[in-house]
N, C-alpha and C positions, 0 to 999 in steps of 0.2 A: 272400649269393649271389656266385661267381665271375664273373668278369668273363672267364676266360680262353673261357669257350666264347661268347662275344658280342662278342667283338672279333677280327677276323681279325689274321692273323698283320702284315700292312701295315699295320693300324691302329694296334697294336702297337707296329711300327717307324716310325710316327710319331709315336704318343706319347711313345717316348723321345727323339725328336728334339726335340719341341717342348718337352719338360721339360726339357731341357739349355740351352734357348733361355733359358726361363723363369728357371731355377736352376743357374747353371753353375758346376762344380766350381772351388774355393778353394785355393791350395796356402798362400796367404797366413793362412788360417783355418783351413787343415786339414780344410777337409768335403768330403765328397763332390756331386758336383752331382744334378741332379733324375733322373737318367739312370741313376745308381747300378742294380744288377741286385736290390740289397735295397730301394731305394724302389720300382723298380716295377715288382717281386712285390706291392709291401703295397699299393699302387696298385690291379692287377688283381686283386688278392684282397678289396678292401675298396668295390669301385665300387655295390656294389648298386645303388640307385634310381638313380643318376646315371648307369649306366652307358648307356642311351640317347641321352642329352644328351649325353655325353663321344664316342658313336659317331656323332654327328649334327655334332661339330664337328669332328673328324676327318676325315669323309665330306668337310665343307666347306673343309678347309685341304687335302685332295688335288684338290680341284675349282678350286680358286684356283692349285694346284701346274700343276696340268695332268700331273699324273705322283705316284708317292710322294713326300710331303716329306721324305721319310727319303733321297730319291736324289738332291736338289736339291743344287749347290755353294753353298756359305756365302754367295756373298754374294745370290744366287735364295731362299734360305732369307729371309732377310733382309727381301726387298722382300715375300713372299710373308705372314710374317709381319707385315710391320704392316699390310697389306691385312687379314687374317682378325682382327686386333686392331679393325679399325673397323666391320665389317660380320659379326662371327662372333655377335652379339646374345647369350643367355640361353646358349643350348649352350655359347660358346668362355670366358664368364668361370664356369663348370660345370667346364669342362675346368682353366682357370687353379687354382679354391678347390681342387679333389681336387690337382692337383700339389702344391700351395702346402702341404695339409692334411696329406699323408702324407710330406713334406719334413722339417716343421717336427714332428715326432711322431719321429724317426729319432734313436736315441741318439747317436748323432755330433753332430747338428747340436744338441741338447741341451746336451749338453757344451758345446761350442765357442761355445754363449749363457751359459753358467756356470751353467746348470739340472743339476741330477738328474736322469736317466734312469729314473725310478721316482717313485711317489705320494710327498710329502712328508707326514711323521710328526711330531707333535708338536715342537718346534722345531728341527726339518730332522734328529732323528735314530732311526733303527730301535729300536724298543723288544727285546728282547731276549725271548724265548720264555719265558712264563710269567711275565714281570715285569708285575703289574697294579697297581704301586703309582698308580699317575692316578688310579685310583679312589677311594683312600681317602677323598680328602674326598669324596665322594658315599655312599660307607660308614657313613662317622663321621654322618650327619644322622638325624634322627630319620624312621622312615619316612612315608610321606604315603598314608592311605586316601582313596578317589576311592569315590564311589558309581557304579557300572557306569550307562549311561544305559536 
């Protein structure tokens, strides 16, 4: 389920804020931070069930903002921030795991942990179209009858 028609556009814009807060871009590592415009698309495309919670803690860090956190100066960001870190309860560590989840899923930040960007294959490499040799020794066994139950 999308997330884009259940999160307003301000919620949005502080989601990305608070994801940058969370995960802020690297020039030293070379990633991109939480705010990236490809983390959070996969972000609002992927919030399903959590989407509530994530809008519920939102709701709670403009409440604490007294305004969008998105239009707060860095260092009002800041105190607002660790205020919604002690009192955001179930909803704001809901809001942290989705940032954190669709962060650490991002083939950038893969890489730049010395992972592959893709399922790992029998000892970390692509088997090649049609090559079934792995099987063989399950080929070579004599076969095994099972009485059906």
């Amino acid at each position: 389920m999308s997330a884009d028609n259940q999160l307003t556009r301000r919620q949005c814009d502080d989601l990305r804020a608070i994801a940058a807060m969370i995960v802020p871009a690297s020039d030293e590592y070379k990633v991109p931070g939480a705010d990236d415009p490809a983390i959070q698309a996969d972000m609002l495309a992927t919030l399903g069930r959590d989407a509530k919670l994530v809008a519920l803690a939102l709701d709670h860090l403009a409440r604490l903002a007294g305004q969008p956190f998105a239009e707060l100066d860095a260092a009002r960001r800041d105190a607002v921030a660790q205020e919604f870190r002690s009192s955001g309860g179930a909803a704001a560590a809901t809001l942290v795991r989705v940032v954190l989840q669709c962060y650490y899923r991002d083939d950038r930040v893969l890489r730049s942990l010395g992972l592959e960007a893709r399922a790992p294959f029998p000892l970390g490499y692509v088997l090649p179209d049609g090559d079934w040799s792995l099987l063989d020794p399950v080929k070579a066994r004599a076969g095994t009858l099972r009485r059906a139950p």
